[in-house]
Each structure stands twice: as C-alpha cells, then as structure tokens.
C-alpha positions, 0 to 999 in steps of 0.5 A: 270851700276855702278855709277860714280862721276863726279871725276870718270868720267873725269878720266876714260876719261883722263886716260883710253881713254874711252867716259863718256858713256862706262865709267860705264859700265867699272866700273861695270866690275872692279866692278865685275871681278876685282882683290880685295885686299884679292885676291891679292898677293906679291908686288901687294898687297903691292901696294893696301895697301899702296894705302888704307893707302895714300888716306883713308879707305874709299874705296875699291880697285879693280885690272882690266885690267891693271888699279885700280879702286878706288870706295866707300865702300857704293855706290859702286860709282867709285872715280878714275882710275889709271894706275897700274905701269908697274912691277905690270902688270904680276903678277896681269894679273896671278891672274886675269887668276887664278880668272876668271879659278876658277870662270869657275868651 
C-alpha cells in the first residue's frame, strides 16, 4: 500500500469520498496506472505543467480517474487529491484507454 501524509489523507476523504483505509490502496492505483505527465497531451498536459509550476518541483503528478494526484518525488508518498476540471475528463479518459490497451500488449 502507497504511503499517505497526514495531508494526503484528509484529502482524499474530503474530496474523493474515500475511508482513510482505502485511501492507500487508491493512491497505489494512481501510483501505478496513472497518467504521468510525459504521457499526457494538449490542453492536459498544459494543465499538469502549470499545476508543477504553481505549487513547486518537487512533485510528481499523476492523472487517474478523473482525479490528479500529487505525490513526493522520493517517498512516493501521496500530498493531495484534486478534481480534474470537467473539460479535461475526455481526453484524459483517452489515453487513459491508449496506456492500459498498449499496456495488454
């Protein structure tokens, strides 16, 4: 299970819904399956940049489920949840679709 801060936590629960139980075993999900920001493209990858850019370098970004998820470069540990807004979601559930399909290969 992907460790969370304490940060980390009470955001996915306020924001995602999810117990603090499941929580890390979302964030390995993100983790792992998640859209990285050299897999992104267009406005999505815009959208992960100027997110890198606002809140410091010293983070990874991953795309998953309608959600980014903001870990630690070196812990891996998840800092925060938020909603990916509403005009990113199609093109981000794409390649989502494009990186699972090359992954089956």
């Amino acid at each position: 299970m992907a460790d969370l801060t304490k940060h980390g936590a009470k955001r996915v629960k306020e924001r995602l819904n999810i117990p603090k139980k499941a929580a890390g075993k979302n964030a390995e999900l993100a983790f792992e399956k998640g859209l990285r920001h050299s897999e992104c493209k267009g406005d999505l990858k815009r959208y992960i940049a100027r997110l890198y850019f606002q809140h410091g370098a010293g983070s990874d970004y991953r795309v998953y489920n309608h959600y980014v998820y903001c870990f630690t470069f070196k812990e891996h540990k998840l800092k925060t949840a938020m909603a990916l807004p509403q005009g990113l979601h199609k093109l981000a559930d794409k390649l989502q679709a494009k990186k699972e399909k090359g992954e089956d290969t």
